[in-house]
DOTOR-832415 format. One record per residue (C-alpha): residue in three letters; x, y, z; chain. Coordinates in steps of 0.02 Angstrom, whole numbers. Example, Ala and Ser with C-alpha at 12.3 -4.5 7.8 and 13.67 -1.06 7.14 Angstrom:
REM DOTOR-832415
NODE  resn      px      py      pz  chain
NODE   ALA     615    -225     390      A
NODE   SER     684     -53     357      A
//
This chain:
REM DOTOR-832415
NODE  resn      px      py      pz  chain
NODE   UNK     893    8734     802      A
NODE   UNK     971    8774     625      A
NODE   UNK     812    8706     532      A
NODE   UNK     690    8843     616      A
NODE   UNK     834    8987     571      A
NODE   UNK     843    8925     387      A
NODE   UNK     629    8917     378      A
NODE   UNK     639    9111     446      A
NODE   UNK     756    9160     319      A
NODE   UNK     668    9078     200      A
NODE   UNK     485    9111     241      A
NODE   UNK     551    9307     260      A
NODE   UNK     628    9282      76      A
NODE   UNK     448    9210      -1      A
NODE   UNK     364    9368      93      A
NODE   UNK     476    9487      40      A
NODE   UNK     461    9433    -141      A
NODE   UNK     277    9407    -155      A
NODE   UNK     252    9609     -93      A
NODE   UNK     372    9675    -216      A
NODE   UNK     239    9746    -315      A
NODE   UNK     159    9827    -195      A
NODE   UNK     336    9911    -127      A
NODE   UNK     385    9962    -303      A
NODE   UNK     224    9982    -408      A
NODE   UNK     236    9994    -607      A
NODE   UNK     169   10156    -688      A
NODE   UNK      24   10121    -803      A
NODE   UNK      77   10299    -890      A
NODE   UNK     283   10296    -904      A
NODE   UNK     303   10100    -869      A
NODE   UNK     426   10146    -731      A
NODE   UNK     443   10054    -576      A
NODE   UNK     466   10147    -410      A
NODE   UNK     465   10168    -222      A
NODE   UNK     290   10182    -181      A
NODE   UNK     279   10344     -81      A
NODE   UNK     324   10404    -266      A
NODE   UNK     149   10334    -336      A
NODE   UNK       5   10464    -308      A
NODE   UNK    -122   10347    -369      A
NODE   UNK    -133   10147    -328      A
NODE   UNK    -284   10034    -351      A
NODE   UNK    -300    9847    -358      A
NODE   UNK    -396    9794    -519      A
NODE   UNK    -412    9624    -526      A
NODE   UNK    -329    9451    -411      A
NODE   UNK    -195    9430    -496      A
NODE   UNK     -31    9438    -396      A
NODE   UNK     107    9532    -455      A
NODE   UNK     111    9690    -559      A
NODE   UNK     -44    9628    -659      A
NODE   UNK    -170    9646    -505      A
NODE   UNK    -135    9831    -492      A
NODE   UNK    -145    9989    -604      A
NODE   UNK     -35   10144    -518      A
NODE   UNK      22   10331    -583      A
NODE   UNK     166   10414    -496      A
NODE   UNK     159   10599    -447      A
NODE   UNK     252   10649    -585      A
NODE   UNK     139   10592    -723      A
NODE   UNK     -23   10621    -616      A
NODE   UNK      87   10824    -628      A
NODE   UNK     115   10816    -799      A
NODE   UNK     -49   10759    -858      A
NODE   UNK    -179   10808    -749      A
NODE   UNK    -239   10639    -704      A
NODE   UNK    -335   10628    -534      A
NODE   UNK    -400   10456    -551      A
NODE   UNK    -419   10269    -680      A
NODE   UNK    -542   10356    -801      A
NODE   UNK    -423   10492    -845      A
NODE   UNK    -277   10362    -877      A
NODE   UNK    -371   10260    -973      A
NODE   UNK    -420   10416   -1094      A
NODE   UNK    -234   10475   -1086      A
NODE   UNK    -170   10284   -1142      A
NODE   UNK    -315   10289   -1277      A
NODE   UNK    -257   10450   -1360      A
NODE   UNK     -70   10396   -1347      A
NODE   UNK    -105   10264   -1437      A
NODE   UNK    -191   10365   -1563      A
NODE   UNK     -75   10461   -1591      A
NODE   UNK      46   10325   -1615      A
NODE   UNK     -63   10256   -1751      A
NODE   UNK     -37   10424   -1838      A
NODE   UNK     112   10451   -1826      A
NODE   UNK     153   10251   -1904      A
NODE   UNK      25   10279   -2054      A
NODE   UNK     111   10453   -2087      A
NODE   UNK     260   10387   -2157      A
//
């Protein structure tokens, strides 16, 4: 009786953990994780499990920078780093 209660718990613990990443996504653009009704844009991008499979935005940075889908990301994330580059070779 006690063994199926323990495999419940624990079969509900290995779900649980394994959709994480899908619950709280990672923003490609500010690197912050949160709730997902707070991510505007959510795609999977490759089979990896975890928060390498999927590239998300939240509403706020989708706001802030105009992004409506991937392509604009990736062109944001190019210029960023850009302007990074400057910045280091400045000084």
């Amino acid at each position: 009786m006690y063994i199926w209660f323990y495999f419940c718990i624990l079969a509900f613990t290995i779900l649980f953990l394994l959709f994480i990443p899908d619950m709280f996504p990672k923003c490609s653009c500010c690197l912050k994780k949160k709730f997902r009704p707070f991510i505007r844009i959510h795609m999977a991008v490759s089979m990896n499990p975890g928060y390498g499979g999927s590239r998300s935005v939240c509403v706020k940075c989708c706001r802030k920078y105009d992004i409506k889908d991937l392509k604009e990301l990736d062109q944001l994330i190019i210029i960023k780093r850009k302007l990074k580059l400057e910045s280091l070779t400045k000084d």
